[in-house]
Backbone as a chain_set.jsonl record, in Angstrom:
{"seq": "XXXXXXXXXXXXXXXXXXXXXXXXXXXXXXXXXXXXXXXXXXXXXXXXXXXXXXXXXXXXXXXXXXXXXXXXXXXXXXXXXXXXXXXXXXXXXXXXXXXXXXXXXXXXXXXXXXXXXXXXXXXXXXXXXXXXXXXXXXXXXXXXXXXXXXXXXXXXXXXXXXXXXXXXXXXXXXXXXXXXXXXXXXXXXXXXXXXXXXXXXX", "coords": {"N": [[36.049, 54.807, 46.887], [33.811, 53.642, 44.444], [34.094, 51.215, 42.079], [33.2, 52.022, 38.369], [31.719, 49.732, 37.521], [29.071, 47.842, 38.623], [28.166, 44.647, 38.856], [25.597, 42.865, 39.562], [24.407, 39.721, 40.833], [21.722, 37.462, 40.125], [20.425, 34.946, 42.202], [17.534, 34.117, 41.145], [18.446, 34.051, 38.467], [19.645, 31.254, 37.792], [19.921, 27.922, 37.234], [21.169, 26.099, 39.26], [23.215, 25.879, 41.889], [25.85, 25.504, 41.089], [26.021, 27.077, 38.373], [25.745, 29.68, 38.94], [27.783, 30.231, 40.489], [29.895, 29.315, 38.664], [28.967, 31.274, 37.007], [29.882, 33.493, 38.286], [32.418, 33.479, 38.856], [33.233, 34.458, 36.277], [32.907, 36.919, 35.585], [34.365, 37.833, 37.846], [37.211, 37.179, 36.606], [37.455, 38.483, 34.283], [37.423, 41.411, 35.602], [35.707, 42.334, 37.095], [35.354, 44.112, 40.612], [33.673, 44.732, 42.778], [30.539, 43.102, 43.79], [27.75, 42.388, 43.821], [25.344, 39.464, 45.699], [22.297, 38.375, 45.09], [19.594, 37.063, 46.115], [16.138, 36.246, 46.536], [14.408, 34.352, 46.938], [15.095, 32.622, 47.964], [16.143, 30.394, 50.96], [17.624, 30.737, 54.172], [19.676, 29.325, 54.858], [20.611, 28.456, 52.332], [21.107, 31.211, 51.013], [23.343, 31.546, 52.582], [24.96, 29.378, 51.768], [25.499, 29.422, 49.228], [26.978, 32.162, 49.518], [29.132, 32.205, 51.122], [30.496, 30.377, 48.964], [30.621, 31.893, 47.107], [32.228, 33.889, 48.095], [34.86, 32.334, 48.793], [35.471, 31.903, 45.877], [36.702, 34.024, 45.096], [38.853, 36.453, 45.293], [40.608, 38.718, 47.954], [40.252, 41.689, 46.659], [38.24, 41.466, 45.439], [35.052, 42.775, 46.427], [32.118, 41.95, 48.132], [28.408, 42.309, 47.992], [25.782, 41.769, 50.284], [22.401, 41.38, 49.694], [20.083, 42.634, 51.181], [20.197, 41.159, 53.422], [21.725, 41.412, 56.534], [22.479, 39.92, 58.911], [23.656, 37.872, 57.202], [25.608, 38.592, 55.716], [27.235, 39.03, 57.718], [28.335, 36.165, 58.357], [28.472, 34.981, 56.124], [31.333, 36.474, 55.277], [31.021, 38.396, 54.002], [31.562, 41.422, 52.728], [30.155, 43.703, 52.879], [26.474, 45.103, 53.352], [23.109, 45.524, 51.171], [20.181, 47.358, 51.479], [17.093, 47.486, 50.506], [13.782, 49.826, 50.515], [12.089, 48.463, 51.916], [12.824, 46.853, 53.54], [15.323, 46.197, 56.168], [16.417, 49.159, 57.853], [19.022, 52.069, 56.527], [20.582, 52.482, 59.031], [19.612, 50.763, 61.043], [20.59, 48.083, 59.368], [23.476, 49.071, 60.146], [24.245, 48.746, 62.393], [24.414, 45.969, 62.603], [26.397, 45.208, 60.818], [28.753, 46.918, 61.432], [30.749, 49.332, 61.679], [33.409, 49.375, 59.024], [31.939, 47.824, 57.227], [30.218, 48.214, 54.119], [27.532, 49.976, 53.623], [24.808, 50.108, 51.681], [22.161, 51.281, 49.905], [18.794, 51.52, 48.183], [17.308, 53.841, 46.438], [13.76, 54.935, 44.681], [13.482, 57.396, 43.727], [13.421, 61.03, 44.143], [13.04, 61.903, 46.52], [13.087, 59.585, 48.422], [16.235, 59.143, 47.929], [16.663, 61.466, 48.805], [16.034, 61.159, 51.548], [17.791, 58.902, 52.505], [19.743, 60.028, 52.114], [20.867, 61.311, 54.2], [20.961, 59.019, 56.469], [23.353, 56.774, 57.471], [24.707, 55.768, 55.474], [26.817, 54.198, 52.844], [26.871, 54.661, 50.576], [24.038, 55.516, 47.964], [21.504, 53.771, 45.846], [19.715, 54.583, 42.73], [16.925, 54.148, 41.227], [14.219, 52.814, 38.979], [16.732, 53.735, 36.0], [16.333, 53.277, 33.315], [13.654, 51.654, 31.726], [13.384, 48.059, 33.078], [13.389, 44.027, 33.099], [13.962, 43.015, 35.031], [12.522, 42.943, 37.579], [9.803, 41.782, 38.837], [7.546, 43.994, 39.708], [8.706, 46.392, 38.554], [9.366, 49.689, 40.125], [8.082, 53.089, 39.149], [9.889, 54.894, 36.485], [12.487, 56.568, 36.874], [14.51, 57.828, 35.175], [17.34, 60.048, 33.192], [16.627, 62.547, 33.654], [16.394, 62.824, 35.998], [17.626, 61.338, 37.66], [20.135, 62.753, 37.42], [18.987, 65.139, 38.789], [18.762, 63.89, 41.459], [22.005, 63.449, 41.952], [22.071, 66.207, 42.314], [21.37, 66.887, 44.7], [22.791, 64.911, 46.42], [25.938, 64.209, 48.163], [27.117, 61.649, 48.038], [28.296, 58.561, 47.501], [26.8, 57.236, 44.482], [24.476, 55.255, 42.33], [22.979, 53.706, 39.986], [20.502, 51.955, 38.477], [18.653, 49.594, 36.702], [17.971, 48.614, 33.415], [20.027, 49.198, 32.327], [22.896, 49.157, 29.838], [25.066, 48.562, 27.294], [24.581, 50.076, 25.656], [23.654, 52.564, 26.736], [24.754, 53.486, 28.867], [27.004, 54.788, 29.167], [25.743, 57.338, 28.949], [24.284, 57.38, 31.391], [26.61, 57.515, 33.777], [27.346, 60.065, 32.225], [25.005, 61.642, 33.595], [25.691, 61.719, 35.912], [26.216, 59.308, 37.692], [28.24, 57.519, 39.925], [28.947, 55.107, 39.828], [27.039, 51.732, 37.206], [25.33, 49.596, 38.087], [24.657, 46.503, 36.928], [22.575, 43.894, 35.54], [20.473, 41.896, 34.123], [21.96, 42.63, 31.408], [24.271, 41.735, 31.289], [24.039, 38.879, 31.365], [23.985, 36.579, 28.786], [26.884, 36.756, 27.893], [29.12, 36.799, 30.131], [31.606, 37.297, 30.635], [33.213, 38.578, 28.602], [31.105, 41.116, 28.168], [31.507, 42.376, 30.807], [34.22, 43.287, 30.265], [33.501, 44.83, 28.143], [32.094, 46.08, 29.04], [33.773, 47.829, 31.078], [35.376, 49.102, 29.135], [34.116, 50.862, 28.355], [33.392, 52.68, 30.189], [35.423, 53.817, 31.207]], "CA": [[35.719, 54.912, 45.467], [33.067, 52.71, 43.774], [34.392, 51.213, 40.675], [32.541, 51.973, 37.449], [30.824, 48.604, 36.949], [28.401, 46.781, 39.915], [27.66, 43.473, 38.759], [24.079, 41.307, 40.222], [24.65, 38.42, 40.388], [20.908, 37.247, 40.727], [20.146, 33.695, 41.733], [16.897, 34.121, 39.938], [18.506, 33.163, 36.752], [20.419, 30.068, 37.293], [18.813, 27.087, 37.74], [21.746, 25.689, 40.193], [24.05, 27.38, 42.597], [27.464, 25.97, 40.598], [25.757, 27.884, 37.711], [25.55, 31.114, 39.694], [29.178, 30.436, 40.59], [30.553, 29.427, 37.121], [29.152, 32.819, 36.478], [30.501, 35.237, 39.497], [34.011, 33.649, 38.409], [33.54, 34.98, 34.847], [33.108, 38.684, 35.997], [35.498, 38.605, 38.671], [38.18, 36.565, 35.744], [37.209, 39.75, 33.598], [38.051, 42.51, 36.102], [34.787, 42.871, 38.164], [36.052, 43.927, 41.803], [31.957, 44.711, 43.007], [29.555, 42.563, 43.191], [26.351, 41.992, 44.791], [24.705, 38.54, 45.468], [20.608, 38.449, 45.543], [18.659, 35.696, 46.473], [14.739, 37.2, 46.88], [13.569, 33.563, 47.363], [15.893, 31.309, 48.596], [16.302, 30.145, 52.357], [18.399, 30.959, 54.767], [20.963, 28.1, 54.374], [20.973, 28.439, 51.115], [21.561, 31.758, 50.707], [24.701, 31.484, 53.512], [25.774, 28.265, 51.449], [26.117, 30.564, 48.09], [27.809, 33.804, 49.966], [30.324, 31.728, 51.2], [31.081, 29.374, 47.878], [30.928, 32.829, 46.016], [33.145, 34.422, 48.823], [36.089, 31.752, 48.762], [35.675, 31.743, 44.591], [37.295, 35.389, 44.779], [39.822, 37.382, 45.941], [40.012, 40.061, 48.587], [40.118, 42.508, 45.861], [36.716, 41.574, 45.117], [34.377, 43.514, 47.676], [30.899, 41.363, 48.242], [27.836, 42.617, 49.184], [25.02, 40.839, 50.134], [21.384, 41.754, 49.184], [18.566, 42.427, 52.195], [20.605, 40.133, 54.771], [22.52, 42.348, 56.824], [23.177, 39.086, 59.166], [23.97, 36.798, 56.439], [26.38, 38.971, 55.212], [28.561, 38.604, 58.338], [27.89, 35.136, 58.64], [28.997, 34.539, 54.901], [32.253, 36.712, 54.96], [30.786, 39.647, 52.869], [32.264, 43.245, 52.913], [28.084, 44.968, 52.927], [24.651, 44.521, 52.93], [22.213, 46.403, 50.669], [18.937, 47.465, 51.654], [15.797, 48.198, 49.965], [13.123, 50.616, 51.035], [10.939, 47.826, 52.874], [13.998, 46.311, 54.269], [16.083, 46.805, 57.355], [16.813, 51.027, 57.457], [20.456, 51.75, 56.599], [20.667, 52.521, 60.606], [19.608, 49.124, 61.495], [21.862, 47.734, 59.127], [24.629, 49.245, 60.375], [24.168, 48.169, 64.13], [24.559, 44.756, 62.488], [27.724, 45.475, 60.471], [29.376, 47.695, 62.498], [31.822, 50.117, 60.46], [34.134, 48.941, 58.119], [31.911, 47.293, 55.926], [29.633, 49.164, 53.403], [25.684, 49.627, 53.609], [24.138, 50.339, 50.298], [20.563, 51.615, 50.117], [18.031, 51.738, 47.355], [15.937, 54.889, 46.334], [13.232, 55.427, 43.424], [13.019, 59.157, 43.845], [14.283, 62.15, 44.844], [12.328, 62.237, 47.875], [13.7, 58.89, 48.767], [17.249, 59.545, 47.552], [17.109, 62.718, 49.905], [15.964, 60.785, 53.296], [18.734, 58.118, 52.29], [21.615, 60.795, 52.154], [21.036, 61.535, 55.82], [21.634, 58.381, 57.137], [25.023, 56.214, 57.374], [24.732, 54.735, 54.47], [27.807, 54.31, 52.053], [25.928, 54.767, 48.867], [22.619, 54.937, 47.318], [21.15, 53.194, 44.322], [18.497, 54.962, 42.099], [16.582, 53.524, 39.898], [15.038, 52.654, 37.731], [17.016, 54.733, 35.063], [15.318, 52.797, 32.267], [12.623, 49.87, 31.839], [13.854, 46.869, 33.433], [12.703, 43.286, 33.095], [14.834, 41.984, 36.47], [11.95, 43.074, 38.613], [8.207, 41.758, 38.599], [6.927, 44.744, 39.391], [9.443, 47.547, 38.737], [9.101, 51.042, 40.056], [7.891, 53.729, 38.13], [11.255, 55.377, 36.126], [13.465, 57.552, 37.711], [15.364, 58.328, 34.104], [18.17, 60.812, 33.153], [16.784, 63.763, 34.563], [15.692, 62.306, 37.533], [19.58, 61.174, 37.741], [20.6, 64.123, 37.741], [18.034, 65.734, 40.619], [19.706, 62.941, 42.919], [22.767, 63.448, 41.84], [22.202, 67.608, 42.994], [21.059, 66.447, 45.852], [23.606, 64.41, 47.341], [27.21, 63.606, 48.1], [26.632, 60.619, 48.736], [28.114, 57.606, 45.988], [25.283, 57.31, 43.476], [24.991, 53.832, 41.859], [22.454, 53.935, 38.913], [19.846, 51.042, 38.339], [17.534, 49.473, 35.932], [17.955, 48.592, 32.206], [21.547, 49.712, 31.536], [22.971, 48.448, 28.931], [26.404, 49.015, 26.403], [24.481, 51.239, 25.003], [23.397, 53.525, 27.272], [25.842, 53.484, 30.256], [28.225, 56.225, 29.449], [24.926, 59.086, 29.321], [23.995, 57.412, 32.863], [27.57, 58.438, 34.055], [27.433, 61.345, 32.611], [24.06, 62.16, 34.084], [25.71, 61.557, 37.341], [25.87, 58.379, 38.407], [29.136, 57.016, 40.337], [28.478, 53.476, 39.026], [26.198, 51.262, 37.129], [24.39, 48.486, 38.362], [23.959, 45.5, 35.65], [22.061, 42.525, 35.58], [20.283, 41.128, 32.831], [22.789, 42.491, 30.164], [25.557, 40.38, 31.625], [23.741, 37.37, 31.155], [24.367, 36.341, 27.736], [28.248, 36.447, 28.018], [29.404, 37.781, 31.083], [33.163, 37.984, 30.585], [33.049, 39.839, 27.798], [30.35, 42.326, 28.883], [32.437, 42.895, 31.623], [34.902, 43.891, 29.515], [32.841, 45.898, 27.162], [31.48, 47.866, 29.98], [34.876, 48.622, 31.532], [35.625, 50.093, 28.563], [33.023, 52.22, 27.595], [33.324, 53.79, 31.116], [36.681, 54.161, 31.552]], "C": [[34.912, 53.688, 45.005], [33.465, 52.562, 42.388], [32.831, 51.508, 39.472], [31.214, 51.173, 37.392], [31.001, 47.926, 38.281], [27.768, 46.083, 39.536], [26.687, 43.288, 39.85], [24.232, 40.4, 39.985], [23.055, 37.752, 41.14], [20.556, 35.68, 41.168], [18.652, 33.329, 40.933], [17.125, 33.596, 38.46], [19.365, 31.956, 36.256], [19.384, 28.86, 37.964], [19.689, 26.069, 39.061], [22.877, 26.413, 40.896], [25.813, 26.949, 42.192], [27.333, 26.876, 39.559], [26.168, 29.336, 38.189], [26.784, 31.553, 39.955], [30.039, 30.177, 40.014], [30.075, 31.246, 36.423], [29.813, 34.374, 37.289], [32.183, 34.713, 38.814], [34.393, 34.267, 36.861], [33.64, 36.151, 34.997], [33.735, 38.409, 36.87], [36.752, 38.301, 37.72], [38.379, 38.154, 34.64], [37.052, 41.244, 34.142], [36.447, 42.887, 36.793], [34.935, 43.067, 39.858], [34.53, 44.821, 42.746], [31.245, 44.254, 42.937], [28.472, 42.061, 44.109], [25.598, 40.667, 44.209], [22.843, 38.706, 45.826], [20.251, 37.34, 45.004], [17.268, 36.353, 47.655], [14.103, 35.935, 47.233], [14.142, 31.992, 47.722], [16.039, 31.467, 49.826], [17.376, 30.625, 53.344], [20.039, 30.669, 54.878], [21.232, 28.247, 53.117], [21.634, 29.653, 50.404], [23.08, 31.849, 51.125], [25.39, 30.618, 52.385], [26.351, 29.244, 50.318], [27.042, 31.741, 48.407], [29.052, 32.589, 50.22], [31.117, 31.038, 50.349], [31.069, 31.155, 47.438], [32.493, 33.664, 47.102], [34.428, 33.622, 48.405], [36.197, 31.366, 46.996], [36.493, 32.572, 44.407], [38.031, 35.38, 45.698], [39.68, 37.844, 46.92], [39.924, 40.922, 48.195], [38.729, 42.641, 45.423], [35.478, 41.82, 46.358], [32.92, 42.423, 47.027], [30.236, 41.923, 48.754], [26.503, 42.324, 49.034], [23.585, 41.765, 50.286], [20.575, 41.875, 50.772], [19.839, 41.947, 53.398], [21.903, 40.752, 55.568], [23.336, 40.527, 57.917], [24.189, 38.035, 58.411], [25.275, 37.097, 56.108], [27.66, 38.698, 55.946], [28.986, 37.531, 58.015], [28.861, 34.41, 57.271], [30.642, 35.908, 54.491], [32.118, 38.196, 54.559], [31.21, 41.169, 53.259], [31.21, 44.303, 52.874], [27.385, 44.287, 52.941], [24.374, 46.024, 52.207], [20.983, 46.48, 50.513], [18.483, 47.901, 51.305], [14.759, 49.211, 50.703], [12.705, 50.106, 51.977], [11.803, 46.817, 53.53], [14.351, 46.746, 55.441], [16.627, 48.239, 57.138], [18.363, 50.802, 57.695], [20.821, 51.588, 58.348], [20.486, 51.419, 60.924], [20.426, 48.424, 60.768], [22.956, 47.748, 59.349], [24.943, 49.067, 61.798], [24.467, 46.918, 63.96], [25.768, 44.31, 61.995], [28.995, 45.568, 60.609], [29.968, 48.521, 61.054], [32.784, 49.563, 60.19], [33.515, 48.24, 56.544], [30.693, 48.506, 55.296], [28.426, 48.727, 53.684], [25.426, 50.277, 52.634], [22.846, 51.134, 50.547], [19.735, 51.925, 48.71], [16.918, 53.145, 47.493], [14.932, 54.809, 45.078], [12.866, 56.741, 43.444], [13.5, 59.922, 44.808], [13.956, 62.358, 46.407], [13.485, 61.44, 49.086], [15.319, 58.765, 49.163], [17.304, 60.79, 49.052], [16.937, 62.371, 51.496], [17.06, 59.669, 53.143], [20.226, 58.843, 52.567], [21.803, 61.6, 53.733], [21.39, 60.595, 56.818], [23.546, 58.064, 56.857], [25.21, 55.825, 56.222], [26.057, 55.048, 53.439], [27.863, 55.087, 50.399], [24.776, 54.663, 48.847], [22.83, 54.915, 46.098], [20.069, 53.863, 44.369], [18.211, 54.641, 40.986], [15.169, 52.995, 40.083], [15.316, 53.59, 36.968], [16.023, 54.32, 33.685], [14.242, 51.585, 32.411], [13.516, 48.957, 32.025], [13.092, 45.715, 33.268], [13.338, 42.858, 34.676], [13.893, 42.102, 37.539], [10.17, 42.525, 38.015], [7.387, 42.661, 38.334], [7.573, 45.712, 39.83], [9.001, 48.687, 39.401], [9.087, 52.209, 38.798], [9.684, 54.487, 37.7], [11.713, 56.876, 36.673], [13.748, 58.63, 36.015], [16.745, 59.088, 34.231], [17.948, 61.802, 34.063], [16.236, 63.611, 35.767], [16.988, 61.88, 38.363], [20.194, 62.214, 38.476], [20.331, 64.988, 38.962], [18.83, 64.739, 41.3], [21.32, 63.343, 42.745], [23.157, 65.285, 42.521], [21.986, 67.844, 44.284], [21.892, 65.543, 46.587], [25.064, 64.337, 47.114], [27.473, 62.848, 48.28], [27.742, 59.456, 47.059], [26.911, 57.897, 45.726], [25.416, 55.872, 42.537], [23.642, 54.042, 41.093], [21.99, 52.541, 38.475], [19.225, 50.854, 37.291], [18.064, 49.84, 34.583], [19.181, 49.336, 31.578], [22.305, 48.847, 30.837], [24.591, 49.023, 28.53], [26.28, 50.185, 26.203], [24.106, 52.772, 25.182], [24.069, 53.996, 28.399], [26.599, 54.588, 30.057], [26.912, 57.373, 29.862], [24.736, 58.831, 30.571], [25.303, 57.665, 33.639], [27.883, 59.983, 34.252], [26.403, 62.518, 32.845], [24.54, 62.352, 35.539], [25.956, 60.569, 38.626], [27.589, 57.675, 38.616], [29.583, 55.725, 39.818], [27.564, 52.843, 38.604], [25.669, 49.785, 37.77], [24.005, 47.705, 37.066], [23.155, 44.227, 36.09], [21.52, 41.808, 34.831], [21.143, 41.622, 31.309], [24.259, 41.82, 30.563], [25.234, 39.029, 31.558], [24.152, 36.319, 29.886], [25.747, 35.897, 27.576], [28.867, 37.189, 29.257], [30.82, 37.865, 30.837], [33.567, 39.082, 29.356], [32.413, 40.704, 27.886], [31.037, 43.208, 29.52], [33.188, 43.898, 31.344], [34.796, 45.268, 28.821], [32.703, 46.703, 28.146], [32.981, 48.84, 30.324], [35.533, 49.581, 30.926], [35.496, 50.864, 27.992], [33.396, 53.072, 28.996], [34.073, 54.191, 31.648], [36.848, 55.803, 31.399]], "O": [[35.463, 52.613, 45.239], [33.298, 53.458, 41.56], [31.673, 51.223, 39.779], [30.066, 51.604, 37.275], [31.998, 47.566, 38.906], [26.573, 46.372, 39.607], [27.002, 43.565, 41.008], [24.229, 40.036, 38.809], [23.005, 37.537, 42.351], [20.363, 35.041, 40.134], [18.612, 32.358, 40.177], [16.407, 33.017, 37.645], [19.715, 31.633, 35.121], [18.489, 28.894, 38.808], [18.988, 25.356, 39.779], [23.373, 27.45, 40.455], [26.79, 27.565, 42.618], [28.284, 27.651, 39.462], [27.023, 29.967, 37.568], [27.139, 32.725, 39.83], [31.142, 30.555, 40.408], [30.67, 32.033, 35.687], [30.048, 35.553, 37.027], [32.976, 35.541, 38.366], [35.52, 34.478, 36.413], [34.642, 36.634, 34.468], [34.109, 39.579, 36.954], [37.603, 39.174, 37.892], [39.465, 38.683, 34.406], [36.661, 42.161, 33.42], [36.269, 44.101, 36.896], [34.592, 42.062, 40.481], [34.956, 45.731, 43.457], [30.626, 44.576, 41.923], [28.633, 41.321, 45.079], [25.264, 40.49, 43.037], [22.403, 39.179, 46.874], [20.448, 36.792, 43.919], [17.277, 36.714, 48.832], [13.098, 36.133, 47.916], [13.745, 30.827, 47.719], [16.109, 32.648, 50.169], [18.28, 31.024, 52.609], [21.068, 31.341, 54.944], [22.426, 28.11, 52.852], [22.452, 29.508, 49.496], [23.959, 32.144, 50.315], [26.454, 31.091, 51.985], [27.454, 29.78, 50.425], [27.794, 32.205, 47.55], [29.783, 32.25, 49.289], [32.309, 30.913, 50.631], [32.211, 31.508, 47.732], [33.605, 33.865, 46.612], [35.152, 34.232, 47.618], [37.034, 30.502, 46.739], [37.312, 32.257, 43.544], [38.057, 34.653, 46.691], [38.534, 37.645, 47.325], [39.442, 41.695, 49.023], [38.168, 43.69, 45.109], [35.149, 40.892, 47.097], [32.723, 42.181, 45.836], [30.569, 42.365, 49.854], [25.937, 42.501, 47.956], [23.64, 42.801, 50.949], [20.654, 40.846, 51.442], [20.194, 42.802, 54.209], [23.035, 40.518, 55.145], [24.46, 40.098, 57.656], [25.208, 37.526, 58.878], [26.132, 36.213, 56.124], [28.733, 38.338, 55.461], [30.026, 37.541, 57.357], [29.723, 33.541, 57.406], [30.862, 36.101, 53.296], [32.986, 39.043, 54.769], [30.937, 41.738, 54.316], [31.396, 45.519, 52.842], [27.392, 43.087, 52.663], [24.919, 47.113, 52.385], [20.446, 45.856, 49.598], [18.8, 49.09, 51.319], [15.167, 49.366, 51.855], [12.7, 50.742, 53.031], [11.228, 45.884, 54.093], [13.738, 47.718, 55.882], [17.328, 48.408, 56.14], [18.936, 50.009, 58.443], [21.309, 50.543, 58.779], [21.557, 50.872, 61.187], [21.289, 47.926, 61.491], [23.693, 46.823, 59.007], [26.075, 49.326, 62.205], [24.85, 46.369, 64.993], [26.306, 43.296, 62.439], [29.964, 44.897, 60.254], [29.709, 48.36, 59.862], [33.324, 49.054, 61.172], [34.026, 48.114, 55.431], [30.368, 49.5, 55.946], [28.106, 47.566, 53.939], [25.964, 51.382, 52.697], [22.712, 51.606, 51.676], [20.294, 52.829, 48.088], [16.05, 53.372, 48.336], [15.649, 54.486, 44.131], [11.728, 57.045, 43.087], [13.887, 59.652, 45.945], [14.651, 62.928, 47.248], [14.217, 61.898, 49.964], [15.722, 58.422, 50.275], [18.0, 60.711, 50.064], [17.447, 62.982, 52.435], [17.311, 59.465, 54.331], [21.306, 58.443, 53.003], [22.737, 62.283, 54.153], [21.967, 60.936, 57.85], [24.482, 58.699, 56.37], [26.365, 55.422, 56.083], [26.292, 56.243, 53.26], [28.576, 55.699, 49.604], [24.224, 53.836, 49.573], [23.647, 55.476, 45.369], [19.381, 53.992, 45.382], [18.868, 54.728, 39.949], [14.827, 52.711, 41.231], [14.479, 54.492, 36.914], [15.146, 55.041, 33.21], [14.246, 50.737, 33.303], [14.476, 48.903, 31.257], [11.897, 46.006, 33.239], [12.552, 42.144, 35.3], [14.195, 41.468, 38.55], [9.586, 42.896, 36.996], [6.628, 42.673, 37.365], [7.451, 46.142, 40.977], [7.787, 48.731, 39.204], [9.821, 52.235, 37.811], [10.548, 54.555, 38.573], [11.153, 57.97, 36.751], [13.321, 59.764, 35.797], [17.379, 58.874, 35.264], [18.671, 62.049, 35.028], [15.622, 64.474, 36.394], [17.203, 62.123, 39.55], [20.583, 62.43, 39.624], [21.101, 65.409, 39.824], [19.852, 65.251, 41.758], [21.812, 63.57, 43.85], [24.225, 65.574, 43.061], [22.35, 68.84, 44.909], [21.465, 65.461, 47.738], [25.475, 64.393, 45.956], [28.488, 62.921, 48.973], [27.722, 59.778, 45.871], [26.1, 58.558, 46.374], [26.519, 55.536, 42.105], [22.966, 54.798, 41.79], [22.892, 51.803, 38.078], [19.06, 51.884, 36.638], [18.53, 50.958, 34.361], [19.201, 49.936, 30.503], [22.38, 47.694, 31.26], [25.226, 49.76, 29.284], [27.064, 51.124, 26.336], [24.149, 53.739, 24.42], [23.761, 55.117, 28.803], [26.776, 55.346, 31.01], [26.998, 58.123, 30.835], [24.914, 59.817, 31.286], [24.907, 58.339, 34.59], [28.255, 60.735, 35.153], [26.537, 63.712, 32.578], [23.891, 63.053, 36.315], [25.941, 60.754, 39.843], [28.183, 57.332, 37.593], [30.731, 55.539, 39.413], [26.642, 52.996, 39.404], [26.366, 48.899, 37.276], [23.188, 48.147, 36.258], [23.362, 43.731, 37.197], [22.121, 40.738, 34.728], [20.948, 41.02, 30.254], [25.149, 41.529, 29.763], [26.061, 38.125, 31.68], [24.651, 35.235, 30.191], [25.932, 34.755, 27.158], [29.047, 38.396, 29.096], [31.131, 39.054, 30.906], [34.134, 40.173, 29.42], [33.126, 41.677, 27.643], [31.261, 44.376, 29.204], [33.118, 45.039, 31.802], [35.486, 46.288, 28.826], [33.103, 47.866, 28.181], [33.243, 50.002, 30.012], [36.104, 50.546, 31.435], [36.226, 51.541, 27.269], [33.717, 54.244, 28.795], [33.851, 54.942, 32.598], [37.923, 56.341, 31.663]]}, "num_chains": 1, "name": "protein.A"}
């Protein structure tokens, strides 16, 4: 079961890595038990150094799973990796893994979404549902009814990307989507967010 609410925790928006980890302890303190670390331009070491300070910040209740770095992920403790299109294929990810831990996978379209639900993969993410700023240069929008088509199309989890908000999170639910994916509306206050979300989608 994928809870409700899948925190990002991006390092993109802190400017140091106790920042990054004064903020993963505020959503896991506020009931976040999901959460994915991404680091798109940090080093090797650096990313390892963060998985593992964010790893021993939490619980084992709190499932980790690490962005692109299917090695790292061992390496740093983490319970997945989650791969993008131009990334390692869930299949190669999961030669690196092995079974037990989760492989993620990103789609923007049904097409995508539909060669994704054939591999191993645990879950896919689609998105974006709405305009996002978290990406340079987003993919074109998926939306509601684009939700939905993936959502007829697979059995697969379904994890729901891009520009979700308070205010829109329950219709992406009940378009279909297993869980949301946040990231720039947790920034502001993340323990309360947290909160808020949990209980809009309860």
């Amino acid at each position: 079961m994928l809870p409700r609410l899948y925190p990002i925790v991006d390092a993109g928006n802190f400017s140091s890595s106790q920042d990054l980890l004064v903020f993963a302890r505020q959503l896991i303190s506020a009931g976040a038990t999901l959460i994915q670390y991404r680091n798109k331009k940090g080093s090797a070491r650096q990313i390892l150094s963060d998985g593992r300070n964010l790893r021993l910040a939490s619980t084992k209740k709190v499932r980790w799973i690490m962005n692109d770095r299917a090695d790292l992920c061992l390496a740093a403790g983490f319970d997945g990796v989650h791969v993008g299109q131009d990334d390692l294929s869930p299949e190669g990810a999961r030669t690196i893994v092995k079974e037990g831990k989760w492989v993620g996978v990103s789609s923007h379209s049904i097409e995508q979404a539909t060669a994704a639900d054939a591999t191993t993969a645990d879950y896919i993410a689609i998105g974006p549902i709405f305009a996002t700023h978290s990406k340079e240069h987003p993919d074109p929008l998926v939306g509601l009814e684009g939700l939905t088509k993936v959502r007829a199309a697979t059995r697969k989890r379904l994890v729901a990307i891009g520009g979700i908000t308070l205010a829109n999170c329950r219709s992406v639910v009940d378009a279909g989507a297993d869980s949301v994916a946040v990231i720039s509306a947790l920034l502001p206050s993340p323990a309360k967010t947290v909160e808020d979300f949990i209980r809009v989608l309860m």
